[in-house]
C-alpha positions in Angstrom: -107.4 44.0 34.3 -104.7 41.6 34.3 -101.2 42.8 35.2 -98.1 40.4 35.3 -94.8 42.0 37.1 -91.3 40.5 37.0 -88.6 42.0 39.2 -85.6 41.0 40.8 -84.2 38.1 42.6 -82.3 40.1 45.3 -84.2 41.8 48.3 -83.1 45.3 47.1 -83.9 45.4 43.6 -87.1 44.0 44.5 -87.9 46.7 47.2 -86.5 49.6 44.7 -89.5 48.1 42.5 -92.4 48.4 44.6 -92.9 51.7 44.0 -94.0 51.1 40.7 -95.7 48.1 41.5 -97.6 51.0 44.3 -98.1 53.0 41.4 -99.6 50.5 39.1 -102.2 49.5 41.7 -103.2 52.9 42.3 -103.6 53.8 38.7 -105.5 50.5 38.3 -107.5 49.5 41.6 -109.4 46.5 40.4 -106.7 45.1 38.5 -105.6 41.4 39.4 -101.8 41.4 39.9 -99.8 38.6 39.4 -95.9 39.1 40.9 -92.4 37.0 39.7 -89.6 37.6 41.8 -86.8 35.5 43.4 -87.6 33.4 46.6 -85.9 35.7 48.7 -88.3 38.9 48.4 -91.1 37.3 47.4 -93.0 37.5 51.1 -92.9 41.2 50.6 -95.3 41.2 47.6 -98.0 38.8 49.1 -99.9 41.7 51.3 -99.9 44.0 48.8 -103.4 45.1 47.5 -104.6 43.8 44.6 -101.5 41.2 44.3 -103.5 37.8 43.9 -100.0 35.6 42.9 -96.8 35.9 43.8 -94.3 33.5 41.9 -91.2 32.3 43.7 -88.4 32.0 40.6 -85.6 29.8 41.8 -82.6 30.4 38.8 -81.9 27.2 36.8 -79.0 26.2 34.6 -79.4 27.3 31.0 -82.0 29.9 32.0 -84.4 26.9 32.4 -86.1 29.0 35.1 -87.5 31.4 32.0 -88.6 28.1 30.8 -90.8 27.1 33.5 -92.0 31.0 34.7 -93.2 30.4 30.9 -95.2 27.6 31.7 -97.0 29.2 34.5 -98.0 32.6 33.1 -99.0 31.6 29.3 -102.2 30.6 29.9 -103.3 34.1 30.4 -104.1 36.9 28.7 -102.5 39.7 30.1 -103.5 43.7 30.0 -99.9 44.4 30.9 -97.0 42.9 31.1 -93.7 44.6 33.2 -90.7 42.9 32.7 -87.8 44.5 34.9 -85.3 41.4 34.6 -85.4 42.1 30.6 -86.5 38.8 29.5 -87.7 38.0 26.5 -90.8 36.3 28.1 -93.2 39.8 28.0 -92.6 38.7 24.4 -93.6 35.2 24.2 -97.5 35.9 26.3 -100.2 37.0 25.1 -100.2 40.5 26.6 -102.0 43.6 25.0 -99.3 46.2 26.4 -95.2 45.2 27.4 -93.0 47.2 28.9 -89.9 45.6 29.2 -86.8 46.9 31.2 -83.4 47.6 28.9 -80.5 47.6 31.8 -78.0 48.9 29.1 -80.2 51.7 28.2 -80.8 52.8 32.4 -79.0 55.3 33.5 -79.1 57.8 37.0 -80.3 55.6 40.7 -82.0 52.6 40.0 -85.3 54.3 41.5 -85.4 57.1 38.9 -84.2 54.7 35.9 -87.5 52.5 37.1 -89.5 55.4 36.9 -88.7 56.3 33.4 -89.8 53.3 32.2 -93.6 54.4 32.3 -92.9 58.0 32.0 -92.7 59.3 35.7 -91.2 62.0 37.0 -90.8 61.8 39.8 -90.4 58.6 40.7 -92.8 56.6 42.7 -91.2 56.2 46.1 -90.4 52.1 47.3 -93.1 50.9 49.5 -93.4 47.9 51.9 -96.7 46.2 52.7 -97.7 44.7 55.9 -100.6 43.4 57.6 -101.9 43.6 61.2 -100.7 40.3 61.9 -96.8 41.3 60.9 -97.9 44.1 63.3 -98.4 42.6 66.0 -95.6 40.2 65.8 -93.7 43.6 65.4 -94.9 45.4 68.9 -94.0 41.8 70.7 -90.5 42.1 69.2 -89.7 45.6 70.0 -92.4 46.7 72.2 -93.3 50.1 73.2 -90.1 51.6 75.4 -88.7 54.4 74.1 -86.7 55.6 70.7 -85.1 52.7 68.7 -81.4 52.8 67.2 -81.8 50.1 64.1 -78.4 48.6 62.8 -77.6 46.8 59.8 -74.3 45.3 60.5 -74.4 42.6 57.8 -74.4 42.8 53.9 -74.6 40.2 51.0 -70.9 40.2 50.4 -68.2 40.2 53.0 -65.8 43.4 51.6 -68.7 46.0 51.7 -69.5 45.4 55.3 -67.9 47.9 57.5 -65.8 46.2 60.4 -68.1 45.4 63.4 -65.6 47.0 66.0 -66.5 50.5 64.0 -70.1 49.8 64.7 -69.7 49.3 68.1 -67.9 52.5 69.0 -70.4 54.3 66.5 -73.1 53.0 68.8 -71.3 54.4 71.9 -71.1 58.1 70.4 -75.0 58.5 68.9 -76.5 56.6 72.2 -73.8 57.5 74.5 -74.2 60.8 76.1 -74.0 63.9 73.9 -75.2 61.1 70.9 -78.3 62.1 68.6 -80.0 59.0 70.5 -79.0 58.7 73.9 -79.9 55.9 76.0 -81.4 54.7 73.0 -82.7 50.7 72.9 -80.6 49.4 69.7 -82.3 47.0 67.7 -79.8 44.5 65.3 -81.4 43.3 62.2 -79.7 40.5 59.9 -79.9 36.6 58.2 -80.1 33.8 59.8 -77.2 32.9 58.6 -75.3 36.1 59.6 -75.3 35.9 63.1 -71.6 35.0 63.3 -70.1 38.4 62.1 -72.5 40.0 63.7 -72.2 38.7 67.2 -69.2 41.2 68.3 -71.5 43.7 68.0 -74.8 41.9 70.1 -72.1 41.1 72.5 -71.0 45.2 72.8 -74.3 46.4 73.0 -76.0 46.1 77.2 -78.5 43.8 77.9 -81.1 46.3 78.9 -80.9 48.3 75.9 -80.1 45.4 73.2 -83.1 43.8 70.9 -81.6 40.8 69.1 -83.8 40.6 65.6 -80.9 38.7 63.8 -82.4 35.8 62.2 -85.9 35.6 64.4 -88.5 37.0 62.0 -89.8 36.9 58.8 -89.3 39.5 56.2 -92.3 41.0 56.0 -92.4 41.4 60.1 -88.3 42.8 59.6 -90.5 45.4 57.8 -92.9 46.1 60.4 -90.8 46.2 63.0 -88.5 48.7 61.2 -91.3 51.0 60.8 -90.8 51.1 64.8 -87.1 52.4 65.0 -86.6 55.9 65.1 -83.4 56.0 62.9 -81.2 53.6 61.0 -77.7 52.7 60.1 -76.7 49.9 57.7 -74.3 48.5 55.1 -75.8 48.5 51.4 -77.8 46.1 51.4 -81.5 44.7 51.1 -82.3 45.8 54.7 -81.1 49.1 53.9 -83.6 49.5 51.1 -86.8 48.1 53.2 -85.7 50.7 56.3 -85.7 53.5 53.7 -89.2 52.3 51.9 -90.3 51.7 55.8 -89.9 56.0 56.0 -87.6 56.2 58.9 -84.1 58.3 58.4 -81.6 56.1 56.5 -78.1 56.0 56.5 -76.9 53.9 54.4 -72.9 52.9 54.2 -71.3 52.8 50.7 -68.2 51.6 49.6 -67.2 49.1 47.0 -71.1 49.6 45.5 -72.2 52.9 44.2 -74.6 55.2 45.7 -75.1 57.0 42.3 -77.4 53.7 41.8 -78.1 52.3 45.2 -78.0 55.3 47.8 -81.5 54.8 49.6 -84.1 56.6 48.6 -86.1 59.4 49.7 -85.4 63.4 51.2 -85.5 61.4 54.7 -82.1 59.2 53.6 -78.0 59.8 53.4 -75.1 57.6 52.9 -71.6 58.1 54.3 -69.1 56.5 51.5 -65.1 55.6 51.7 -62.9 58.1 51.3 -61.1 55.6 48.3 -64.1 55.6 45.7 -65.8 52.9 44.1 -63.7 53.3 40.7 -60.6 52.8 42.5 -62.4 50.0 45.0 -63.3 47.7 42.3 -62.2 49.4 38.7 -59.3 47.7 38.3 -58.8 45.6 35.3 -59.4 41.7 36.5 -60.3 43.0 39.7 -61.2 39.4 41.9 -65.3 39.7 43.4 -64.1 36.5 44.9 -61.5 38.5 47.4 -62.3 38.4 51.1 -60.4 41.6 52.2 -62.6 44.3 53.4 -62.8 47.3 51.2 -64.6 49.6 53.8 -61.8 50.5 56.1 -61.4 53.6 54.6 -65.0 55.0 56.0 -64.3 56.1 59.1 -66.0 56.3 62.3 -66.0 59.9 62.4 -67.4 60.4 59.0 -70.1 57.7 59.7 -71.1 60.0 63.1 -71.1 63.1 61.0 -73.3 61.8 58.5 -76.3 60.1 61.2 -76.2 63.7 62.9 -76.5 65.5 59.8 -79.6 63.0 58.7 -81.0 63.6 62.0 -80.5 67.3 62.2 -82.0 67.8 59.1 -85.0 65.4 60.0 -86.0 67.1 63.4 -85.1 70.5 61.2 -88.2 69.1 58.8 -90.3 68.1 61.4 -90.3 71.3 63.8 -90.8 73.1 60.7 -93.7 71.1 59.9 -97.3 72.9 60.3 
């Protein structure tokens, strides 16, 4: 069997995706798979099991990049054919079964609206692939030591990241003394070019207990060594989505974005959102996405505290009630 699956250009969307991608491998474990996606989240796909191709789309002026996708998928004739940018390629191969995603039609998180598109309720859960060798890189760059604080100080566009002196003092209170964490090695996760904003933040957080990750590994190692921090806090944003798929407790920060459609995902995630709401944020007639000021200042420290010990009350809660 020959399946072909199109999904996003962003790191997010993409990692929302996987879970049906998970679910489409399981249902069909000899199929070949053949992935599309944008450059950017395309090393997540490659160590997935039964993924034999993974496309890298870079957009093009006039849609040209539909154009050329085109060229490198026709000559195949496809079992299935999962279109989740809503092209009108599924429609142009040779493909004995489409199912094509209809944006305007979605409604609910992103996850669930995924899921109804082959009938499943629930929802298969995101998922990230690795392999031993992303694992090993992952123990060398937070090796063994004690619990692991992971921070997501960054985000794709500058007004939904919440101001680094509020991470700093939210550090203090959950590894400080008293803190759900304390004494806790923090581990800072961004882009290689992100290192600027989120330098305050390296430079507030000791030596001893500081592991610098911004901008030193690969994606699919950011994945692995996620999967070795005990608890995470982060803007909305792609890293978000790959701590929740990872399975550690997520709290994810929300403000001009809406976590009706992008809160993580899972029983094991939270968010902690501005006090002025999204509609008012960014509802505005002509409101300008090219505007610099920071629209998180109204989520404040003590809300953002509340929230991580909730998550990680109600964690431990599920765990010692665990057989």
């Amino acid at each position: 069997m020959k399946i072909l699956f199109v999904t996003s250009t962003r790191i997010g969307d993409a990692v929302l995706s996987t879970g049906l991608l998970s679910y489409l491998m399981e249902r069909h474990p000899d199929a070949q798979v053949t992935v599309a996606c944008g450059v950017l989240p395309a090393p997540l796909f490659a160590p997935a099991p039964g993924v034999v191709r993974v496309i890298p789309v870079t957009k093009r002026a006039l849609s040209a990049h539909w154009l050329r996708l085109w060229g490198q998928v026709a000559g195949t004739a496809w079992d299935l054919v999962v279109d989740l940018r809503g092209s009108a390629l599924a429609w142009l191969l040779a493909a004995r079964a489409r199912k094509v995603w209809r944006a305007h039609r979605a409604s609910g998180c992103k996850v669930e609206a995924l899921g109804r598109l082959l009938d499943l309720d629930p929802p298969p859960a995101p998922v990230l692939w690795t392999t031993p060798a992303h694992d090993d890189a992952a123990a060398r760059a937070i090796p063994a030591g004690g619990p692991v604080l992971a921070l997501g100080p960054s985000a794709n566009w500058g007004p939904k990241t919440w101001p680094a002196e509020r991470f700093t003092e939210l550090l203090d209170r959950l590894t400080g003394a008293g803190g759900i964490m304390p004494g806790a090695r923090i581990a800072v996760f961004g882009g290689p070019g992100e290192r600027d904003g989120i330098a305050p933040v390296l430079a507030a957080i000791p030596q001893a207990r500081r592991i610098d990750l911004v901008g030193t590994l690969d994606l699919v190692t950011v994945a692995a060594a996620l999967r070795r921090c005990a608890f995470y806090v982060g803007n909305d944003s792609g890293l978000m989505h790959m701590a929740a798929a990872t399975g550690i407790p997520t709290l994810g920060l929300f403000g001009p974005s809406r976590p009706a459609l992008y809160a993580p995902w899972g029983a094991h995630c939270a968010v902690a959102a501005t006090e002025i709401p999204f509609e008012t944020l960014v509802g505005a007639p002509g409101f300008d996405y090219g505007a610099t000021d920071n629209l998180m200042v109204s989520l404040t420290i003590d809300a953002v505290e509340a929230a991580a010990r909730a998550l990680h009350a109600r964690i431990n809660k599920g765990l010692t009630a665990a057989p």
